[in-house]
C-alpha positions as CSV (number, residue, x, y, z in Angstrom):
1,X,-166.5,113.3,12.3
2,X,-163.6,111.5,10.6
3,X,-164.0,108.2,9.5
4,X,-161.3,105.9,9.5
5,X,-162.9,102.2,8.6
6,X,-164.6,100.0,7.2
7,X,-166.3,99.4,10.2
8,X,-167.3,102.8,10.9
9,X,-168.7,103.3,7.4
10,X,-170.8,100.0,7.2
11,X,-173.5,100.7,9.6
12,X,-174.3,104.0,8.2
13,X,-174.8,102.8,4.3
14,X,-177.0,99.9,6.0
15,X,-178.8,102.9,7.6
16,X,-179.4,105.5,4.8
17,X,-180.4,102.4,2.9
18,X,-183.0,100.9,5.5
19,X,-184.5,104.3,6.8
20,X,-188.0,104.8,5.7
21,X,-189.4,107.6,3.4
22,X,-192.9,108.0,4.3
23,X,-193.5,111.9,3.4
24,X,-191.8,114.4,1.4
25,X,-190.8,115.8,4.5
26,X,-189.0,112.5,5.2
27,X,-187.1,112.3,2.1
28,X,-186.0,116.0,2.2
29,X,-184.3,114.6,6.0
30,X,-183.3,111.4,4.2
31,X,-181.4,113.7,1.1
32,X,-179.9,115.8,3.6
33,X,-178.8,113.2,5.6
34,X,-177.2,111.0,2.8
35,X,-174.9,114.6,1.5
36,X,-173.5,114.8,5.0
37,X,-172.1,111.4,5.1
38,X,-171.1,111.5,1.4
39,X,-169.6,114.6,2.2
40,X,-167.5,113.5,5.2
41,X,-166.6,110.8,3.3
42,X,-165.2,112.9,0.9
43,X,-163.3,115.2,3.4
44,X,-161.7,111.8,4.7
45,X,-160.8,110.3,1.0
46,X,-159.0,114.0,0.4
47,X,-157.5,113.8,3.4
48,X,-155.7,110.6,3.1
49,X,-154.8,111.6,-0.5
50,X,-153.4,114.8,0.1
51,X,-151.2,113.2,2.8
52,X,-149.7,110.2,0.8
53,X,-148.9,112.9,-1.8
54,X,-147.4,115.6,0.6
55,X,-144.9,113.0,1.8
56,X,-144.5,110.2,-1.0
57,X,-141.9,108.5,1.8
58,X,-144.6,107.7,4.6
59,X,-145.5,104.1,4.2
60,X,-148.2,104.8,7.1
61,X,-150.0,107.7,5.0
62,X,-149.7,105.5,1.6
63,X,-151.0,102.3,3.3
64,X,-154.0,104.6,4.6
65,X,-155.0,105.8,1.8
66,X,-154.7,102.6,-0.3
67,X,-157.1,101.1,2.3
68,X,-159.6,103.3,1.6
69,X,-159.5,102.4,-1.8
70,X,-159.6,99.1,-1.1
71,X,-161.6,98.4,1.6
72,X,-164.1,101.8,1.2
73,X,-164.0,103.0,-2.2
74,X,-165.9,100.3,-3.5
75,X,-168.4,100.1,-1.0
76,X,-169.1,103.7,-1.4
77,X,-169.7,103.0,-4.9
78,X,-172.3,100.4,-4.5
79,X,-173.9,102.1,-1.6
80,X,-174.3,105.6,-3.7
81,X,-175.7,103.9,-6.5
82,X,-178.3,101.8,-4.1
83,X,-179.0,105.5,-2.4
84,X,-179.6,107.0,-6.3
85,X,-182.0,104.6,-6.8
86,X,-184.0,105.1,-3.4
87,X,-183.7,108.8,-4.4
88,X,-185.7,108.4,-7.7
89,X,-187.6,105.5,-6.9
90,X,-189.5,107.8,-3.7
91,X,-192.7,108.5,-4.8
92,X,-192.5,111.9,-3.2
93,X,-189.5,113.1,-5.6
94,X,-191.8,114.4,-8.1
95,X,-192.1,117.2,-5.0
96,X,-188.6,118.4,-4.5
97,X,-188.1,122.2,-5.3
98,X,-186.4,123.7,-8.3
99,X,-183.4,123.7,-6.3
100,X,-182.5,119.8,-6.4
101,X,-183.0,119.6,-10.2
102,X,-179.4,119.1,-10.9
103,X,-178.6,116.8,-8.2
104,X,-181.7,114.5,-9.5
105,X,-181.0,114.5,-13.2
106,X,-177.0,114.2,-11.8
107,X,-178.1,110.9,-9.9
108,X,-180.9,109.4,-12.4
109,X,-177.4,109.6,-14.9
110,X,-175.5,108.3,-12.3
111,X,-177.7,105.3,-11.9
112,X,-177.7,104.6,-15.9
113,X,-174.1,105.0,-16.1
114,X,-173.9,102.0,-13.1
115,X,-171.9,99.4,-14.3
116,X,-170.6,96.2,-11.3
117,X,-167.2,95.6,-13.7
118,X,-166.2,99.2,-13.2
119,X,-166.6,98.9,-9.7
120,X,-162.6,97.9,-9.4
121,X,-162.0,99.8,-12.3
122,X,-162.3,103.0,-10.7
123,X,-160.6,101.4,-7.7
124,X,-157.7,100.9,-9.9
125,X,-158.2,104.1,-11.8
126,X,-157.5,105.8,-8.3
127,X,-154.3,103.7,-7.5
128,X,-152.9,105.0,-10.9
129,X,-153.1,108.6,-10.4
130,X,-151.6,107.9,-6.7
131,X,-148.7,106.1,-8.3
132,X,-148.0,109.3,-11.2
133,X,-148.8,111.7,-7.8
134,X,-145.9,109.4,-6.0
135,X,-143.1,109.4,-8.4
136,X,-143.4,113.1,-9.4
137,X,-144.1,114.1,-6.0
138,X,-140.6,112.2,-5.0
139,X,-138.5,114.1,-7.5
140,X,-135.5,116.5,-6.0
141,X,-133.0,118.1,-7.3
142,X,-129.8,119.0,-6.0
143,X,-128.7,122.6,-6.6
144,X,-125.5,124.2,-4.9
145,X,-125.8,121.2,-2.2
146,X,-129.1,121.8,-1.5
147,X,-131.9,119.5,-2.1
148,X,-134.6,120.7,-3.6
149,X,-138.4,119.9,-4.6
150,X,-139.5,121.1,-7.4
151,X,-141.6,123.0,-6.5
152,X,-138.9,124.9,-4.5
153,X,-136.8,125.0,-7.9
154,X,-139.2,126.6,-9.9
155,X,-138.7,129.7,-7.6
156,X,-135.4,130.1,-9.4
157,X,-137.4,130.3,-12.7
158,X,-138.2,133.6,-11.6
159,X,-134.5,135.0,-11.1
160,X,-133.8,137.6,-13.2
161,X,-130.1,136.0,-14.0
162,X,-130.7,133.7,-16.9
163,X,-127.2,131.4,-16.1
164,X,-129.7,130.4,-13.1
165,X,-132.0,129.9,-14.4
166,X,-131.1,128.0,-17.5
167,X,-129.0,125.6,-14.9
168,X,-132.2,124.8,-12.6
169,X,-134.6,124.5,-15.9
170,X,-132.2,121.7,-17.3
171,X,-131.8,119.8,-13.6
172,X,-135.6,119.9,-13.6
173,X,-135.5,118.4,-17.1
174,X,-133.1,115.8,-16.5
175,X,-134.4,114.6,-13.6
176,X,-137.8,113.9,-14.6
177,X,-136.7,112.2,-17.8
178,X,-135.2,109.7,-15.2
179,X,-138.6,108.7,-14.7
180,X,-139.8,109.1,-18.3
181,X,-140.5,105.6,-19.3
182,X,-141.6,105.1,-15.2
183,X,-144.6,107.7,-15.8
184,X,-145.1,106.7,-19.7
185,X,-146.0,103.6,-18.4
186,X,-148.3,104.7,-15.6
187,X,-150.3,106.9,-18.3
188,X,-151.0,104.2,-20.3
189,X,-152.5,101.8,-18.0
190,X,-154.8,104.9,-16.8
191,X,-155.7,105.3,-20.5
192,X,-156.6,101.6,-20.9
193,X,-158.4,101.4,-17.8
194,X,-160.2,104.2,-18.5
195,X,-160.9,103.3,-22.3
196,X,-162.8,100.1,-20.6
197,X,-164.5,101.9,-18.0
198,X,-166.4,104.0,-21.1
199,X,-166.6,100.7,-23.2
200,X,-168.5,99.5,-19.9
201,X,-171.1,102.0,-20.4
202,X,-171.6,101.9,-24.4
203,X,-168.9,104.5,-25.3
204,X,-166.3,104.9,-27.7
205,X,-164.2,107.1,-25.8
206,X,-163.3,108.1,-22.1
207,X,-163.9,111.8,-23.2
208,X,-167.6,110.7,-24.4
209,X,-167.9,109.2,-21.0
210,X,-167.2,111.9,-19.2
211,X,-168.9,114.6,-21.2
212,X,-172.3,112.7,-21.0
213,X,-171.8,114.0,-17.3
214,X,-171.8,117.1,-18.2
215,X,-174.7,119.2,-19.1
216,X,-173.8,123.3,-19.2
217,X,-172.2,122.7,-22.2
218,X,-170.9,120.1,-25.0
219,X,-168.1,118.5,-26.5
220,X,-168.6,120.3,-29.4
221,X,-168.9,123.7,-27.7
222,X,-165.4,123.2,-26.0
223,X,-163.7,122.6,-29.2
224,X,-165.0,125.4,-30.8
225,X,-163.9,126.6,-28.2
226,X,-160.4,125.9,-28.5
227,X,-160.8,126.8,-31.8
228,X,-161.3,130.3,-31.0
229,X,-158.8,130.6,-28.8
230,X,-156.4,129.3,-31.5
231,X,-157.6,131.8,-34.1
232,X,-158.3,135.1,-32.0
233,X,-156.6,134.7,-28.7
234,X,-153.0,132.9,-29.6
235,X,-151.9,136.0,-31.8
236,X,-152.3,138.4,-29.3
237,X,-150.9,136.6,-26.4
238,X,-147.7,135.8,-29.1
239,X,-147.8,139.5,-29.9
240,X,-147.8,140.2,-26.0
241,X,-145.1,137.9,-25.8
242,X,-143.4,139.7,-28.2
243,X,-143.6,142.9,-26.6
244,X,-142.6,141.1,-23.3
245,X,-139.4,139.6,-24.0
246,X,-138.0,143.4,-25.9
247,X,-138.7,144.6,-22.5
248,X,-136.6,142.1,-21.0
249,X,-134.3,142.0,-24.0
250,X,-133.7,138.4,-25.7
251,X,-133.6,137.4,-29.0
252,X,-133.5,133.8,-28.6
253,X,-136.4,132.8,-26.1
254,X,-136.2,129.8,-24.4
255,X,-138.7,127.9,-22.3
256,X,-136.8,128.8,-19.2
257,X,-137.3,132.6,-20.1
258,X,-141.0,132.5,-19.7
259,X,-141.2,133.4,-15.8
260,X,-138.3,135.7,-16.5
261,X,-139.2,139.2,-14.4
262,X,-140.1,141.9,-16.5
263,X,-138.4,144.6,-13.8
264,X,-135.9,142.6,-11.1
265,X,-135.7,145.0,-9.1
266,X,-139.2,145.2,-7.7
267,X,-140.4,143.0,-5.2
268,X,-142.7,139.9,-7.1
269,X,-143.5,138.1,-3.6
270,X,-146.6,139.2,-1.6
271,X,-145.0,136.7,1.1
272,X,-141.9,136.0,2.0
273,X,-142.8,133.5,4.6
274,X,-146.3,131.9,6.0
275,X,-146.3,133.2,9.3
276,X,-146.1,136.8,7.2
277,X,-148.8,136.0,4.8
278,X,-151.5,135.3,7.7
279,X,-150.4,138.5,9.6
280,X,-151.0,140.7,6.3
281,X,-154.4,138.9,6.1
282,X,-155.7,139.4,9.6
C-alpha cells in the first residue's frame, strides 16, 4: 500500500499506539505489525525523494516530497519514538528471541537519543540535502550542441582520445563552480543544523552523534582504519597507478586521465542500451 497523507497515516500511528499487548504472543504481532507500516512508510518517503531528484524541474514531485516532510516526517518521528517506548516498556520483552537483540538495544538508544527540538531539525536537515540533490541534479552541460547531464558526460571520461576528454572534464568543472558558493552555502547550514541536533543530545560533534548509533565498531577503529589504508594500501594503489598510466603512456597525469581505458579497442560496456541489459539477464 502507498500512502500518500496525512490522513492516511494518522489513524494507523493512533492504532499501533492504542493496540493492547497482553501476551508475548501479542507483542511479537504488535512488532511485526509496527516494521510493516514503518517499512511502507519508508518505501513512500524514497519514493517521493527519488522522484524530486530524477527530475529537479517537476514542481508536482518537489511539492510532494516536501509535504512529506512537512506534514509526515515529524509525525513519524514522534509516533516511532511513542512505539520505542511501548516496545521496552512491555513486560513480555524480556521474552523476545536472540533474534531481536539489535533491534531492542537499536530502539532503547533511540528512545535516549529522543529530543522534541530536533524534531524540525531533522525536518530541516532533510530539506537541505534535497536542495544540494536539486542544484547538482539540475546541472547540464552543452557539448557539440547537445545537452548533457552529467552523468551522461562522464561517459566521455572513458574515451580513449584525451582532447575529449580534457574538453568535457573542464565543462563539468566550470559548470559546477557556477554553483560553488550556491552549494557552499547549502553545506553549511547542514553542518550547523546538524552540529545542534548532536548538541541536543549532549555531544560535541555530529560524528559523536552518529557513531553512538553504531555498535560493530568505533570511531576509533575507523580511523585506524584510515590509517592503515594510508600507510599500507595508498603505496600500492600509487604504484598500480604507476604501472597503469606506462601502459596507457602519459607523463603528466591529469585528473581527467583517471577513467582513461587501458586497451580502446576492446569493448568496456556490458550494455549498450536497457532493453539489452535485461535480455542478457533473462
Amino acid at each position: 500500500m502507498k500512502l500518500t497523507n496525512r490522513s492516511e497515516v494518522q489513524p494507523q500511528f493512533d492504532a499501533m499506539l492504542a493496540q493492547e499487548i497482553n501476551s508475548y504472543e501479542d507483542l511479537v504481532t504488535w512488532v511485526k505489525s509496527s516494521d510493516t507500516l514503518d517499512a511502507q512508510i519508508g518505501q513512500d518517503y524514497a519514493r517521493r525523494y527519488i522522484r524530486q531528484t530524477t527530475n529537479t524541474a517537476d514542481e508536482a514531485v518537489k511539492q510532494s516530497y516536501m509535504d512529506f516532510l512537512q506534514n509526515i516526517y515529524p509525525e513519524w518521528i514522534k509516533v516511532s519514538d511513542l512505539m520505542g517506548r511501548k516496545l521496552i516498556a512491555s513486560e513480555y520483552v524480556s521474552q523476545l528471541p536472540d533474534e531481536y537483540h539489535n533491534l531492542i538495544r537499536s530502539v532503547r538508544h533511540g528512545v535516549e537519543m529522543f529530543r522534541e527540538a530536533n524534531i524540525p531539525l531533522i525536518s530541516q536537515e532533510k530539506e537541505i540535502e534535497s536542495k544540494f540533490a536539486e542544484i547538482t541534479g539540475a546541472m547540464t552541460v552543452m557539448y557539440k550542441g547537445e545537452e548533457l547531464t552529467m552523468k551522461q558526460a562522464e561517459q566521455y571520461l572513458k574515451s580513449d582520445d584525451r582532447d575529449i576528454r580534457k574538453q568535457i572534464f573542464e565543462l563539468m568543472e566550470s559548470r559546477r563552480k557556477q554553483n560553488a558558493d550556491q552549494l557552499n552555502e547549502v553545506m553549511s547550514d547542514l553542518i550547523s543544523i546538524r552540529t545542534q541536533i548532536a548538541h541536543n543530545c549532549g555531544f560535541k560533534s555530529y560524528t559523536d552523534y552518529k557513531f553512538s548509533f553504531r555498535y560493530d565498531y568505533t570511531k576509533a577503529q575507523i580511523n585506524e582504519f584510515h590509517e592503515s589504508i594510508r600507510t599500507a594500501v595508498s603505496p600500492i594503489v600509487k604504484s598500480l597507478f604507476d604501472k597503469r598510466n606506462t601502459v596507457i603512456k602519459l607523463d603528466d597525469v591529469k585528473p581527467y586521465d583517471f577513467d582513461a581505458p587501458l586497451m580502446p579497442n576492446l569493448q568496456s560496456e556490458l550494455f549498450s542500451t536497457t532493453q539489452e541489459m535485461i535480455d542478457k539477464l533473462k
